[in-house]
Every structure is written in C-alpha cells, then in structure tokens.
C-alpha positions as CSV (number, residue, x, y, z in Angstrom):
1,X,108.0,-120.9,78.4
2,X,110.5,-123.6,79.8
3,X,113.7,-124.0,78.1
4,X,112.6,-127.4,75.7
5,X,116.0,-129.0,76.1
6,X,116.1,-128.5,79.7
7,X,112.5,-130.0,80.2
8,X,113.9,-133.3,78.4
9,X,116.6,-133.4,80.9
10,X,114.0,-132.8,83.8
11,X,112.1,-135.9,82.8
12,X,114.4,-137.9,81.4
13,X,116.3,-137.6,84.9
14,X,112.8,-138.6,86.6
15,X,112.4,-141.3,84.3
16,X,115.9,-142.8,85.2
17,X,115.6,-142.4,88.8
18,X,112.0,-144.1,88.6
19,X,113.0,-146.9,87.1
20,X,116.6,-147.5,88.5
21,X,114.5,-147.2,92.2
22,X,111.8,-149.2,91.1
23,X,114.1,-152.2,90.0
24,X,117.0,-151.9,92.4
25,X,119.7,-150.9,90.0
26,X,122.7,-149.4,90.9
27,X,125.4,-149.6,88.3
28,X,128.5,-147.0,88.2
29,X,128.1,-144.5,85.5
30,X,130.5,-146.1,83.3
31,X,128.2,-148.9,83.0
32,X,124.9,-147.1,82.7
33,X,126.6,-145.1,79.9
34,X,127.8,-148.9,78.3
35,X,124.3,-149.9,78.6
36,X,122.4,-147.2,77.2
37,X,125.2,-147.0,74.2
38,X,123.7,-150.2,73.4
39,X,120.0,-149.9,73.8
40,X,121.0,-146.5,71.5
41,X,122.5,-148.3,68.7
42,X,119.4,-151.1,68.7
43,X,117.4,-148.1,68.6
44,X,119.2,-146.7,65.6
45,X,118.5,-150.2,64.1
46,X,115.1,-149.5,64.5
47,X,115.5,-146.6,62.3
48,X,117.1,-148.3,59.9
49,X,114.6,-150.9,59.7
50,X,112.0,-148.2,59.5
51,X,113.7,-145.9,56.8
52,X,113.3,-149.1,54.9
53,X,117.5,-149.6,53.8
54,X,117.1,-152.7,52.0
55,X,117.9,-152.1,48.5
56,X,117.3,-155.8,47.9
57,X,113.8,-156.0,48.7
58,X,110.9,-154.6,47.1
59,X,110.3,-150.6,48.2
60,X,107.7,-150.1,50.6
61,X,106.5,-146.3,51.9
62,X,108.2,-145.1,55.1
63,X,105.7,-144.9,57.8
64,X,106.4,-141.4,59.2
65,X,104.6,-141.8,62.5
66,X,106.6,-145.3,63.6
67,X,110.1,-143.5,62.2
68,X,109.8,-140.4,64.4
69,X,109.2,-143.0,67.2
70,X,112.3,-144.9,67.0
71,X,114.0,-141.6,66.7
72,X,112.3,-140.3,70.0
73,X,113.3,-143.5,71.3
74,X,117.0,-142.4,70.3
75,X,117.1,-139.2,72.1
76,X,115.9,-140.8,75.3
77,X,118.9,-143.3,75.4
78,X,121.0,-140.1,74.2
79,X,120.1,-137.9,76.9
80,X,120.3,-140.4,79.4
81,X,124.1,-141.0,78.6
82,X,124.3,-137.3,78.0
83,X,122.8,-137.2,82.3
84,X,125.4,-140.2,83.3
85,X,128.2,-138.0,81.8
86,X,127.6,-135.3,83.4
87,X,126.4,-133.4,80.7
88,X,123.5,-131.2,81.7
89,X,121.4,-129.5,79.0
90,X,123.2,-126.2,79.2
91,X,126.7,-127.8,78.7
92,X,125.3,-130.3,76.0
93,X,124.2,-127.3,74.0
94,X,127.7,-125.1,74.9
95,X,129.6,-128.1,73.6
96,X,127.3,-128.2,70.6
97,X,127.6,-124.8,69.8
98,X,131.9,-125.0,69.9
99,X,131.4,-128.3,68.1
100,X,129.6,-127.1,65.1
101,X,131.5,-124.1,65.0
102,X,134.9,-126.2,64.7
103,X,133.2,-128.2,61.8
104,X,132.8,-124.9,59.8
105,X,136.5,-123.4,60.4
106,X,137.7,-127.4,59.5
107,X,135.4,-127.0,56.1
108,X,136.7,-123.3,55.7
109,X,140.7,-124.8,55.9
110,X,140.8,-122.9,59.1
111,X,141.1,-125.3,61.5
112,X,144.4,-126.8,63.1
113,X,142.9,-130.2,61.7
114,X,143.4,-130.5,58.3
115,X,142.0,-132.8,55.7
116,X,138.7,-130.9,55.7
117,X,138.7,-128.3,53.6
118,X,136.8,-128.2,50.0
C-alpha cells in the first residue's frame, strides 16, 4: 500500500499544476505560498463557522460530515504551501517528527527554551 501522505502530495501536486496550466497562472512561490495562506485561514473560518463558536447564539448540533469538509479543505491549502516550500512529504513528516519531539523535552524543562516546563 502507498505511503498515504505521499499520495496527497502526488495529487495535490496534479491538482496545482492542472489548474495553474489551465488558467495561465504563474506566480513566484512566495506568492503562491501568500495566496494559499489566505484561502487557508478562510478555510479555518469555515471551521469555525461549522464547530458552531458563537456563544451568543442559540446552540445548534455540529454537522460532522460538513466539519470534516472544511477541514479537508484545510489540508489541501496546507499541502499546497507545504509543495511551494519545498517541503515534500518525507521532509514534512521528518520536520514533524523533530518538532514534536522538541515540544516534549520544552514540557519536560529540557529544552534550551525555557518557559515551558509544568
């Protein structure tokens, strides 16, 4: 079976190239990256507006299908700045893996940043 993260790349690379061929676009990286920083916070809007934040209104049931949406909607704009980074999946997931141990040591106190610890 496929590695699953490095299928998204594969077609979320497609996807971009379709549609950046399809409609002529040809920005530098630094402004693809801009762009899709933005469709990616509207997106996590979205899932705001479904998770249903407003304390100030009458509570009504999350939908579950239409939140997992947005949030699929999130990782496409995620990967796709992720691919105009230069980020492939195997470096995403190397970085991921140094990342998250760093936030343990910073929570263990063992971390050159301080400020963490419990």
């Amino acid at each position: 079976m496929p590695d699953r993260l490095e299928e998204i790349f594969l077609w979320q690379r497609r996807f971009n190239d379709h549609i950046r061929q399809e409609r002529h676009l040809d920005f530098p990286a630094s402004e693809w990256i801009q762009k899709e920083a933005m469709a990616l916070m509207v997106e996590l809007a979205e899932v705001m507006e479904e998770s249903r934040y407003k304390w100030w209104k009458n509570p009504t049931p999350i939908e579950p299908d239409k939140l997992k949406e947005e949030l699929v909607d999130v990782l496409h704009f995620f990967i796709s700045m992720c691919i105009d980074a230069g980020l492939d999946a195997e470096s995403l997931y190397q970085g991921y893996l140094a990342k998250n141990q760093e936030n343990f040591r910073r929570q263990r106190g063992l971390s050159e940043k301080t400020g963490y610890e419990v």
